[in-house]
C-alpha positions in Angstrom: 25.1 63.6 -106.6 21.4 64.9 -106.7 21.8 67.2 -103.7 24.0 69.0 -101.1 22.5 66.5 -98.5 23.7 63.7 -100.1 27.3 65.1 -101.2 28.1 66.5 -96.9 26.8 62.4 -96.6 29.5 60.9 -98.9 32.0 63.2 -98.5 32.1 62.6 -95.0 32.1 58.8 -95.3 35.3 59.3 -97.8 36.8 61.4 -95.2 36.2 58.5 -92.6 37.4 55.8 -94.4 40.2 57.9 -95.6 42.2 58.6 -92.1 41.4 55.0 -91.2 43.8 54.4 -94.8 46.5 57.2 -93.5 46.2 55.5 -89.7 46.6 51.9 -90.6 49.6 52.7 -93.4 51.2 54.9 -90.4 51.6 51.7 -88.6 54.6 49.4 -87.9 53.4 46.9 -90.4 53.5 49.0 -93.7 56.2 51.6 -93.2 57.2 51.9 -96.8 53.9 53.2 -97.7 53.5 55.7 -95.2 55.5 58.5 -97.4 53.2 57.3 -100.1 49.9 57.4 -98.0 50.8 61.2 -97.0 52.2 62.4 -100.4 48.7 61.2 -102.0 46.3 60.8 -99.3 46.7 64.0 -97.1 46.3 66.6 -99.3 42.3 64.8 -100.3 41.9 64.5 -96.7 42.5 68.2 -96.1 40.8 69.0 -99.2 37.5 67.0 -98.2 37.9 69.1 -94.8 37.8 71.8 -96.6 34.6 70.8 -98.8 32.4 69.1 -95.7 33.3 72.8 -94.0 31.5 74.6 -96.9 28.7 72.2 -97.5 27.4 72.3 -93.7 27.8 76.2 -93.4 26.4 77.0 -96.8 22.8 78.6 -96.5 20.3 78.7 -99.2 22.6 79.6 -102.4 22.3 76.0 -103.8 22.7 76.0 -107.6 20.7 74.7 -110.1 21.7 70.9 -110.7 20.9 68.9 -113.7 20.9 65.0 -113.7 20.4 62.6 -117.0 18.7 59.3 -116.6 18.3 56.4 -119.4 15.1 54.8 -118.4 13.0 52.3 -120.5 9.0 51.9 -121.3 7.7 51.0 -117.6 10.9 51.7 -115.7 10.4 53.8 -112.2 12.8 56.2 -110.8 12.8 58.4 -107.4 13.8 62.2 -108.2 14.7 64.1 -105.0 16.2 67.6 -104.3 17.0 69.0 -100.8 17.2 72.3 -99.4 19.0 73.2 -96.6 17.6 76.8 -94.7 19.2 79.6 -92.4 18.1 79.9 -88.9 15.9 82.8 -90.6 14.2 81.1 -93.3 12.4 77.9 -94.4 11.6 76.2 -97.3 7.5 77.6 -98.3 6.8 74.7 -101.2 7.8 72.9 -104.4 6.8 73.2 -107.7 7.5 70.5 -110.0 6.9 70.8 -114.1 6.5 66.9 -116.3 6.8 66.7 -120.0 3.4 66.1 -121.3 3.1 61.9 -122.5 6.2 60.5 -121.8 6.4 60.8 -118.0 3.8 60.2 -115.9 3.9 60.7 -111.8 2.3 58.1 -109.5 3.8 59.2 -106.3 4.4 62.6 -104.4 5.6 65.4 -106.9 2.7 67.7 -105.4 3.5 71.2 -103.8 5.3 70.8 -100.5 6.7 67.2 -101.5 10.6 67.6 -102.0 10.5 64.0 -103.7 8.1 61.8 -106.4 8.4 58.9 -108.7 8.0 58.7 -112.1 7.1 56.1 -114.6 8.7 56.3 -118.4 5.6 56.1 -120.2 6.5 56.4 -123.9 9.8 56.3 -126.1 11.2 60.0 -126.4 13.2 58.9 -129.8 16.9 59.7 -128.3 15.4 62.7 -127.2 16.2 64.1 -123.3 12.9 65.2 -122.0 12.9 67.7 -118.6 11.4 67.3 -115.5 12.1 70.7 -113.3 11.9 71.5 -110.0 11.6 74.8 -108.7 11.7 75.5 -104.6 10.8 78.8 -103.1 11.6 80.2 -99.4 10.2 82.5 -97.5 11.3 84.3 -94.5 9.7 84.0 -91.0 6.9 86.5 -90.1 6.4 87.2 -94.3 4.0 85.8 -96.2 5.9 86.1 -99.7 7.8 83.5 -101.5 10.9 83.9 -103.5 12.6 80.9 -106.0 15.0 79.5 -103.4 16.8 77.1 -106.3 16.1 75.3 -109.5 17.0 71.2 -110.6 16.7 70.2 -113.8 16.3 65.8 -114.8 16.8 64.8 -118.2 14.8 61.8 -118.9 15.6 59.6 -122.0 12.9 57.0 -122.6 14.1 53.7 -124.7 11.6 51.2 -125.8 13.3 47.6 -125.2 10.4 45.8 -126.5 8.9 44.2 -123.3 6.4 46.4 -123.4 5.0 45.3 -127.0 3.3 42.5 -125.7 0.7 44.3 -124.1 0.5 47.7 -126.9 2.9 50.3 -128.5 3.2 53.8 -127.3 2.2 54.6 -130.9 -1.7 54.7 -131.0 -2.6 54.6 -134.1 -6.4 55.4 -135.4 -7.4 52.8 -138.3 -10.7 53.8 -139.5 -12.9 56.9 -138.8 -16.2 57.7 -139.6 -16.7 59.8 -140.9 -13.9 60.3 -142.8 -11.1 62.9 -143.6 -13.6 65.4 -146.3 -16.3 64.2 -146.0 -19.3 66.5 -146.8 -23.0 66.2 -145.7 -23.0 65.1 -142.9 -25.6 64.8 -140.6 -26.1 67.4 -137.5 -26.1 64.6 -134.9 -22.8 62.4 -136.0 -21.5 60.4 -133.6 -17.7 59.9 -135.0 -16.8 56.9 -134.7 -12.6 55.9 -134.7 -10.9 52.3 -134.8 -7.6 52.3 -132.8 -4.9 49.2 -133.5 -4.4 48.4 -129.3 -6.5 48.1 -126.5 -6.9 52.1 -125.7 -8.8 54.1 -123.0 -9.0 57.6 -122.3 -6.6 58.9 -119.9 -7.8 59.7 -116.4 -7.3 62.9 -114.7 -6.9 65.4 -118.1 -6.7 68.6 -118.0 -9.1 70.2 -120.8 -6.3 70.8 -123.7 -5.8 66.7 -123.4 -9.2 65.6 -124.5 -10.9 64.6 -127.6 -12.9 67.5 -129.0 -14.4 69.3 -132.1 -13.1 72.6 -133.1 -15.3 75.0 -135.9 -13.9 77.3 -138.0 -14.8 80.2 -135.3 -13.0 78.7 -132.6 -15.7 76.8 -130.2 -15.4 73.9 -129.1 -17.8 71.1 -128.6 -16.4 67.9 -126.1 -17.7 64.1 -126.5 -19.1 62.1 -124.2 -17.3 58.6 -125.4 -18.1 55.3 -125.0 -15.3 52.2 -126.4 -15.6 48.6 -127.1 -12.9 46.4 -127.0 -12.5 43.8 -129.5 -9.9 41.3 -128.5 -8.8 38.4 -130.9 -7.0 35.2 -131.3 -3.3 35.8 -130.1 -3.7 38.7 -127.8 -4.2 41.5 -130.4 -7.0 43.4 -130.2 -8.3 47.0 -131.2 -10.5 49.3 -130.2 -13.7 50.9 -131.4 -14.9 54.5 -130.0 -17.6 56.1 -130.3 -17.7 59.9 -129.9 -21.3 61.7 -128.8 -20.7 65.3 -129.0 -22.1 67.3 -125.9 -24.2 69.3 -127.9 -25.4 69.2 -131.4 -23.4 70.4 -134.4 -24.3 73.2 -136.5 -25.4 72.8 -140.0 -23.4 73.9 -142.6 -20.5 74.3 -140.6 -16.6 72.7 -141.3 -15.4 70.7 -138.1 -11.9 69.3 -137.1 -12.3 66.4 -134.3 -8.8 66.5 -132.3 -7.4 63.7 -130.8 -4.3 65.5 -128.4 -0.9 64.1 -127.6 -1.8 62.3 -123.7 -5.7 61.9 -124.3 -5.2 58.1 -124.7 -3.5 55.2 -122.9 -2.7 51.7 -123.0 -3.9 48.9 -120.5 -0.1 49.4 -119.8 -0.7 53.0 -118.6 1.2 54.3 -121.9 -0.4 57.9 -123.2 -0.2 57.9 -127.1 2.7 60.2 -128.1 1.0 61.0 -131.7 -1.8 63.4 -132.0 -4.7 62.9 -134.7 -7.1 64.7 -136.2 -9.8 65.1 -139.4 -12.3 67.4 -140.8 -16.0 67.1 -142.0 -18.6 69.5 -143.3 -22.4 69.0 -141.5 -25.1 69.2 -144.0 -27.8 71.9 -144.6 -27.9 75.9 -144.4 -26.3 77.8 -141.4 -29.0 79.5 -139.6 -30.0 80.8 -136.1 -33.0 79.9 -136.3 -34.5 76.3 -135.2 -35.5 74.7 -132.3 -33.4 74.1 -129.1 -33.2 70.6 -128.3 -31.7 68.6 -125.6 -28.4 66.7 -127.0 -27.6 64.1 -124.2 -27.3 63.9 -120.6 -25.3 62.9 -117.5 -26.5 60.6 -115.9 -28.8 59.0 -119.3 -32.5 59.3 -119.0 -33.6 56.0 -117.1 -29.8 55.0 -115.8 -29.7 52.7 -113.1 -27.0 52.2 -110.2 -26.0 55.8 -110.6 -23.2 56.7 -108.3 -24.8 58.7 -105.4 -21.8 61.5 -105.6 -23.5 62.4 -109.1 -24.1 65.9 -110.6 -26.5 66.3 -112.9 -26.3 67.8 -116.1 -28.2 68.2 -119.0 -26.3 69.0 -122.5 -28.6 71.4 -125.2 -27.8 71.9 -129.1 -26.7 75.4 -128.1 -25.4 77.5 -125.9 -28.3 78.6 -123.6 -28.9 81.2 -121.4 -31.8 81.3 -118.1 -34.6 82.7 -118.3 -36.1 83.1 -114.7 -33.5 81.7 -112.4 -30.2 82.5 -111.8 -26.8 81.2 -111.5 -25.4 79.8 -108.6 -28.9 80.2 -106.6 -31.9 78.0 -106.3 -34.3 78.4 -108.3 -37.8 76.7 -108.1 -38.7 76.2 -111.8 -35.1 74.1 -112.4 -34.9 71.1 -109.4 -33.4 68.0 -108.6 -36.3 65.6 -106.7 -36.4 62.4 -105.3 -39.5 60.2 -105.5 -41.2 61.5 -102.6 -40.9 65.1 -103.8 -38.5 66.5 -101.1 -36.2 69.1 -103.2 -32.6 68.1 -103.3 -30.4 71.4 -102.1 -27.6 72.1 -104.3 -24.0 73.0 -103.1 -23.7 76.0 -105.6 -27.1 76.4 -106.6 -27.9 75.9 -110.7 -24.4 75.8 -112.6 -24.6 76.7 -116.5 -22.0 76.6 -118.5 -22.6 77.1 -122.6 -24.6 74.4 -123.4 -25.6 72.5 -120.1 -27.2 73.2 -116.8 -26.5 71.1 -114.0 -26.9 71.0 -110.0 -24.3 69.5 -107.8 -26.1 68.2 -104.7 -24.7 69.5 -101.4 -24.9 65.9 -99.4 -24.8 62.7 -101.5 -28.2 61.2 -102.9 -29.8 58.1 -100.9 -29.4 54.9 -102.1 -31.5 52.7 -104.1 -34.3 55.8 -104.7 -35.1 57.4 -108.3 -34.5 61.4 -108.6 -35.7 63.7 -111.4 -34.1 66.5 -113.0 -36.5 69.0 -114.1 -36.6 72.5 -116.2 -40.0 74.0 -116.2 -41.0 75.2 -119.8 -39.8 78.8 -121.1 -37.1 78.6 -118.6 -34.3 78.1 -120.9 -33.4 79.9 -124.4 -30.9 79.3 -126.8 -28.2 81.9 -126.3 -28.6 85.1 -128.3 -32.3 84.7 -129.7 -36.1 84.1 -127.8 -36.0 80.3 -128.4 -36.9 78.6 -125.3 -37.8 75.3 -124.3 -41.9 74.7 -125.7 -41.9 71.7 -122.8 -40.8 70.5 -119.3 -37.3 69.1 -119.6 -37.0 66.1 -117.0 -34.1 62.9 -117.0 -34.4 60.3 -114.4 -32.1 58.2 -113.0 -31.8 55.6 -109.9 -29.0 55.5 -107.8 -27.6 52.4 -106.7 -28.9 49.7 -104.1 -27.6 50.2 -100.6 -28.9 50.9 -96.7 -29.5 54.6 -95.7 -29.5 56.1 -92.9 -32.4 57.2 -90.5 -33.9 60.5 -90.9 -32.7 63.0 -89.0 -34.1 63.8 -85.3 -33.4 65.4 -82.0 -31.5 63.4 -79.4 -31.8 65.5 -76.8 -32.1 69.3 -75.5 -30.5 71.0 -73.1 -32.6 73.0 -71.0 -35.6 70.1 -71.3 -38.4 70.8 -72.9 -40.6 72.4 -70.5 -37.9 73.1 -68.2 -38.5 75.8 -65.2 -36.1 77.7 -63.2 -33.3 78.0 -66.2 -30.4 79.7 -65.5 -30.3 83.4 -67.0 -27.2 82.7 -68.8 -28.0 79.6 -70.7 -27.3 78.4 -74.0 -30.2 76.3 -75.2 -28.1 73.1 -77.5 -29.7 71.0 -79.3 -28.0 67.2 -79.8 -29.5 65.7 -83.1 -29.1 61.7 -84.3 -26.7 62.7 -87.0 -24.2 65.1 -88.2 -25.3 68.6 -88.7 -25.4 70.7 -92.0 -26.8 73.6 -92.1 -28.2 75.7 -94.7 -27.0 79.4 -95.6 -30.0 80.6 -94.4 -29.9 79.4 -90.6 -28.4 82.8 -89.2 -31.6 84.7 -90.5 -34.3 82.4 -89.8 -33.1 80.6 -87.0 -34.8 82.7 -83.4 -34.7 82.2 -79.9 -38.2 84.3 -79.0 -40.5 85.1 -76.0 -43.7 83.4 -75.1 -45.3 86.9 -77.1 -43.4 86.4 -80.3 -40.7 88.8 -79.3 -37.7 87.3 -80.8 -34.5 88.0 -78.6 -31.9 86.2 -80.6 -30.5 85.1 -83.6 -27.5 83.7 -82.3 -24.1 83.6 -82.5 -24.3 80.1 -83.9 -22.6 77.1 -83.2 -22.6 73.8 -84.9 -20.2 71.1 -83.9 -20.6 67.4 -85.4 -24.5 66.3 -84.1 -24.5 69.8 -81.9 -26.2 73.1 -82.5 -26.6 75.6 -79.9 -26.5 79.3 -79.9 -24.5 82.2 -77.2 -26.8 85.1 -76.4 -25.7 88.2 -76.4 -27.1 89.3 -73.1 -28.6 87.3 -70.0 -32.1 85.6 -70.8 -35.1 87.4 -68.7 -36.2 85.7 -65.3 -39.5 84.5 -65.2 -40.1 84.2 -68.7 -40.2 81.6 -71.3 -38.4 81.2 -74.6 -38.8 78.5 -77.7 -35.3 78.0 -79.4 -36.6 77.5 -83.2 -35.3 76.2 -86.5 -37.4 76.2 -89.6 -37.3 72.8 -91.6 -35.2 74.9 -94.1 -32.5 75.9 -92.2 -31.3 72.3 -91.7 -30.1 69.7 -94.5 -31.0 65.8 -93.7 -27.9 63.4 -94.1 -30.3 60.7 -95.5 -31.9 62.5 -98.2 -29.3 65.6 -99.2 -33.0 67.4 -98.8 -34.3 69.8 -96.4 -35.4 68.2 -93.0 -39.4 67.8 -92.8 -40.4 69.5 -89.7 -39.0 72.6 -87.8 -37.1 71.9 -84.9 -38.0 73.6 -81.3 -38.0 73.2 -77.6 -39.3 75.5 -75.2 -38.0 76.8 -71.0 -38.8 79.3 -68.7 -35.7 81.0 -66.8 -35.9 81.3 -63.0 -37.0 84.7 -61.5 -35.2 87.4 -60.2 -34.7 85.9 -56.6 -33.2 82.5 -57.0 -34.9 81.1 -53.8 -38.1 81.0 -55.4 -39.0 80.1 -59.2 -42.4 81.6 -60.4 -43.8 80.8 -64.1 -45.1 84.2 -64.8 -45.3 83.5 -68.3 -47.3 80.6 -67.9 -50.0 82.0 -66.2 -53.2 84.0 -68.0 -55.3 85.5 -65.6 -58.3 88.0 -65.7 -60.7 90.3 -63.5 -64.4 90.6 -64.2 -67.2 92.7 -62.0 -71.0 91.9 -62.0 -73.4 93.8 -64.6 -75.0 96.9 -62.6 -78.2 96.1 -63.3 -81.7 98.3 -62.8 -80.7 101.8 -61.5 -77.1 103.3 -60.8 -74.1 102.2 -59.3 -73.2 104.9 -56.6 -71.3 105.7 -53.8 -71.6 103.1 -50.8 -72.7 100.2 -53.3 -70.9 96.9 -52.8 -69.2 95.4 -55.9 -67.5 92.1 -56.0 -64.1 91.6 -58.0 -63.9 88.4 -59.5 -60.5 87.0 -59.9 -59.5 84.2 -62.4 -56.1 83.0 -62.5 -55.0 79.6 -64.6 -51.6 78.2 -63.8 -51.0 75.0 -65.9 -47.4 74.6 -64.4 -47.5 71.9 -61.2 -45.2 75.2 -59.8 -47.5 76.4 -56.9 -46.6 80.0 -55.1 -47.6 81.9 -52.7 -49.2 85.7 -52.8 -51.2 88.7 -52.2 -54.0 90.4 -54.4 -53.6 94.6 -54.3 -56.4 96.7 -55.6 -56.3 100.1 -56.4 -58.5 102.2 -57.0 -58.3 106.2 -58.9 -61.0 108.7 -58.9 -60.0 109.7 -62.3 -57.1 108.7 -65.1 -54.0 109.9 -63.1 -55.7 110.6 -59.8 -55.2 107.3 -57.2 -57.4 107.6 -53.9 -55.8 104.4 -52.3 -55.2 100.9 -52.4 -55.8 98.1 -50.2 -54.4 94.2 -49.7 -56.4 91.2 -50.2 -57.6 89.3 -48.1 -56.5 91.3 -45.1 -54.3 94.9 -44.3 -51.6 92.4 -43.1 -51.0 91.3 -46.2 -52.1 87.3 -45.5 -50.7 85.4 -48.6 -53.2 83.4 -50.6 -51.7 79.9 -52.5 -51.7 80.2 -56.3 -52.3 76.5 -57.2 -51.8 74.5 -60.4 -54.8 74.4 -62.5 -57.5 77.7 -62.6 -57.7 79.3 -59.6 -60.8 81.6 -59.0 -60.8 84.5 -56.2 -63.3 87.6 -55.1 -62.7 90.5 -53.9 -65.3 92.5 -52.1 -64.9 96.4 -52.3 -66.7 99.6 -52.0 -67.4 102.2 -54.2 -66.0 105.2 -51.8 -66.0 108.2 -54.1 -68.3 109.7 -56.9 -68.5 107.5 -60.1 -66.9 106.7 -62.1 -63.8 105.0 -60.4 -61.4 102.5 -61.7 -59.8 99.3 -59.7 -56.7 98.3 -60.8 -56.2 94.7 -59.6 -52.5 93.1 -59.2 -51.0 89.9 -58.3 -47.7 90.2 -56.1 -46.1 86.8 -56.1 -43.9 86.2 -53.0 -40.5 87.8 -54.2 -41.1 88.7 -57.3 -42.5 91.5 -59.2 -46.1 92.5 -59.4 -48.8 91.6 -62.5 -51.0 93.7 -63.5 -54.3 91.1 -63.6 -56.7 93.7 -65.3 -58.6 97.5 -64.9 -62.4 97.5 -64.0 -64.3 100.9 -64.3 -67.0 100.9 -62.8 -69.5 103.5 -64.6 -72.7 105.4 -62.9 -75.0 103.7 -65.3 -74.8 100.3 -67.4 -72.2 97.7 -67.0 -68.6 97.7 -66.2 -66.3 96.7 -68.7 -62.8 94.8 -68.5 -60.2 98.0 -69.8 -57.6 95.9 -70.3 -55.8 92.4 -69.5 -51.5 92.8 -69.5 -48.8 90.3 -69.1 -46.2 93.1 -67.7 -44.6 91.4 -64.9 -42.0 94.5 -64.1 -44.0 97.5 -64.4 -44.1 99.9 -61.7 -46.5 102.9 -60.7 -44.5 105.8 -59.0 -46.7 108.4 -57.7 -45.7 111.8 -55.8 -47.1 112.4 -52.5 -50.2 114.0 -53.8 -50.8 110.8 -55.8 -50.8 111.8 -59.2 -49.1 109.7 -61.3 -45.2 109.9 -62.3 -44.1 109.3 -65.8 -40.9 107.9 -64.2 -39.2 108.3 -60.8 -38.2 112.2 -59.6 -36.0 113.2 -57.1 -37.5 113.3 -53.9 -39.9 111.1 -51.9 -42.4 109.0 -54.3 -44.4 106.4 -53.7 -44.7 102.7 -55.8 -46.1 99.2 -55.1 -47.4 101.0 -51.6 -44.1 101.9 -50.3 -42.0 105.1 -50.1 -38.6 105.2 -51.5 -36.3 108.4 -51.4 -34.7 109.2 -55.0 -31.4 111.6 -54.3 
């Protein structure tokens, strides 16, 4: 029995099948055996009672189990362990351990999987091998796990011989070069080993499991391998493989290449069970000193049909440290580029690790286009000293044929470009033609700003698939317009892992204050000129005429009123008047530029300054511009402002207020009472 689950199954069907025995011997037909039936029978029925009781209100005490299998080479077998919980607790995960080359897993045995099947790889030599199982639980509202129970199988691998057609668990090297001793040899070896079978290296190794050089100091140095099958008359065949070490070796320096127990298998799937290894001496003098040189790299220099997932790296003679950029950020003196020069952005910015520097793209490459991996000169230096790289460093590789997708683009907008009348609390979306990723940047350089430059947001953003839109913080401004912006590097294109090529933007204007009426105040530029005096003075009497320009390139047309007022000194108003009439007749503000006059005259001693304003129908007033008009020489334009919502509050002198006081003061011609 491998669990409780399965013993509460059996036992009950034994229990079953059991009082159907006692029933049928308790009838007419067999009387002689019914003293039998309840001398031998009853007391395992009542026992099994007793044992089904237990079993179903047992919580989680189960013991540790072990169970011994007899497999052969190739043989499968299911492993299962159950755990029953309490009403207060709950099984958290699994955790299984394997022996090392003589069972492998090919299906479940991850965390959380209370089952798997293995596959006897090897022979274990009359040997039990264990596989354990430990289960933890964890009760509700903790986070903490504690070992629930612990199984223990006992494998025994045989080898029957119907696996030897096809290789022997025993991989065995026949030739190595160089050999076991050997002195003098060069730098740049490439080891080369002859293996009896057809042999590969075994996928999905952890790094204790792979081929590698050891020094005398400890370091390591791995291969990149390449094999050759050679297969002759009557099935046998062998295997030559040839070793290129990651990084060139030392001189004068003892190394041991290590083949591992599990770093090789058969076409049959069987890891060798036998380890091997041999030393050599490299030639020349140990020094620090010497150039650094590039060993090999991933992809090769000029590969073709590269897989588009790739990451690549570049392998040095020594362990290296940067110069100017840094790990894990961008850097512009080490890039990845495709042939049209966009910059490929990398998922973890420049990787190094002892010898090599690499760059794992963010989004796959495009298919069927050449890339270039590039380290600008001095920006590497052998680890320790102030060797660095005399020349660029570039490999190029292609990646393979395929179609690619269209380059990214937007779909749509929501408000419309150009939109009037927006609703104040709007969230401006953009829909784009393909997924969106964004860059780490976005949050920072992404704005939503004002027709001035004024930037109001900077989200919170959302992206959702092919959707990016931001949530202001605070309703939008009527009567104004906003462009929602995205720099080209804030966004990364699908079909070329690089940054998009253009910024991104769209632009609306929100409705004004009143909803009946929408008035592009934003749009409009406007300005207020007066003739040159000319020959003589300007004084008191004289005629002047205010000319008016006003330019509205929205086909929004509005109605209005001009007001002029005019001040006998800075703070000091002496009135105001309506244009055209007292009665306030509204003049039609039309699409394209408008031009108006205004005849006034000067009533007070110079100089005196008009202060013209626009007040569209329901809506605030603009300030169009200040004329002064001066006792001699020409009048000047003071300045032109864009403020749709300021206000002039004056007391009942008419000086003018800072801001409102209590009491009666007087703004936009009317008098309002301030408690």
């Amino acid at each position: 029995l491998q669990s409780y689950k399965e013993n509460r199954k059996i036992q009950g069907m034994c229990l079953v099948f059991q009082i159907i025995i006692l029933k049928f011997a308790e009838s007419n037909k067999y009387p002689r055996a019914i003293k039998v039936v309840k001398n031998k029978l009853k007391p395992i029925i009542m026992k099994r009672i007793a044992l089904i009781f237990i079993a179903f209100f047992t919580a989680l005490t189960i013991h540790a189990e072990s169970f011994y299998y007899d497999l052969n080479v190739g043989d499968t077998k299911p492993l299962n362990v159950y755990a029953w919980p309490s009403s207060n607790h709950y099984v958290s995960k699994y955790h299984w351990h394997f022996p090392g080359a003589y069972i492998d897993i090919i299906d479940g045995g991850s965390m959380f999987d209370s089952s798997c099947t293995i596959k006897a790889m090897s022979p274990t030599y009359n040997q039990y091998v264990m596989v354990e199982c430990y289960w933890y639980e964890r009760e509700y509202g903790h986070y903490s796990d504690r070992m629930g129970g612990h199984f223990m199988f006992y494998i025994k691998v045989s080898d029957d011989g119907s696996s030897s057609g096809g290789g022997s668990a025993v991989i065995e090297v026949v030739s190595s070069t160089p050999s076991d001793g050997d002195a003098g040899v060069a730098t740049d070896v490439k080891p080369v080993l002859k293996f009896n079978q057809s042999v590969k290296l075994t996928t999905n190794t952890n790094t204790a499991t792979r081929c590698r050089l050891e020094s005398n100091d400890g370091s390591k140095i791995y291969f990149n391998t390449h094999f050759d099958i050679i297969k002759y008359p009557g099935g046998k065949a062998e295997t030559e493989a040839t070793f290129t070490p990651q990084q060139t070796l030392q001189p004068a320096t003892k190394y041991t290449f290590i083949m591992p127990t599990g770093s090789l298998e058969t076409d049959q799937g069987t890891k060798n069970s036998n380890s091997f290894q041999f030393s050599f001496t490299t030639a020349g003098e140990s020094s620090s000193t010497g150039e650094l040189l590039v060993s090999s790299s991933v992809p090769a220099d000029g590969a073709v049909n590269v897989e588009t997932d790739i990451a690549p790296m570049i392998y040095f003679s020594d362990d290296v440290e940067l110069v100017s950029a840094q790990v894990g950020y961008p850097s512009d003196y080490i890039t990845l580029s495709d042939d049209e020069g966009r910059s490929i952005v990398g998922k973890y910015g420049i990787q190094l690790y002892k010898n090599y520097i690499g760059m794992e793209p963010k989004l796959n490459l495009r298919k069927g286009t050449r890339y270039t991996f590039s380290i600008a000169p001095g920006q590497v230096k052998k680890k320790g000293t102030n060797i660095v790289n005399k020349e660029r460093i570039e490999i190029s590789f292609t990646t393979v044929e395929g179609e690619n997708g269209e380059p990214m683009k937007i779909v749509s907008t929501s408000p419309e470009d150009g939109a009037i009348g927006v609703e104040l609390d709007v969230e401006p979306l953009i829909v784009f033609s393909s997924s969106i990723c964004t860059n780490e940047t976005i949050n920072n350089r992404m704005v939503l700003k004002k027709s001035d430059g004024t930037v109001v947001e900077r989200g919170p953003l959302n992206v959702q698939g092919e959707k990016l839109w931001i949530k202001p913080t605070s309703l939008l401004e009527p009567g104004t317009t906003y462009t929602f912006y995205i720099p080209n590097s804030c966004l990364i294109d699908p079909s070329t892992a690089a940054f998009v090529d253009n910024d991104f933007h769209f632009s609306f204007t929100t409705k004004a204050e009143d909803s009946g009426n929408n008035y592009p105040i934003e749009n409009l530029s406007h300005s207020v000129s007066c003739p040159e005096v000319v020959d003589g003075a300007l004084v008191e009497g004289n005629n002047i005429n205010l000319n008016i320009s006003i330019d509205n390139p929205t086909k929004t047309e509005f109605k209005g009123h001009f007001g002029v007022w005019f001040y006998y000194s800075e703070n000091y108003v002496l009135g105001y008047s309506y244009w055209p009439s007292e009665d306030r007749n509204e003049v039609k503000v039309l699409p394209g530029n408008n031009q108006y006059q205004i005849q006034r005259t000067v009533d007070s001693a110079l100089p005196v300054r008009f202060d013209v304003y626009l007040y569209p129908e329901k809506a605030d007033r603009i300030l169009l511009g200040s004329v002064t008009i001066t006792s001699r020489g020409t009048s000047s334009i003071q300045g032109i402002y864009k403020d749709a919502r300021s206000k002039d509050f004056f007391n009942l002198s008419g000086h003018r207020l800072t801001a409102p006081q209590p009491g009666i003061n007087i703004t936009q011609g009317k008098k309002i009472l301030i408690k």
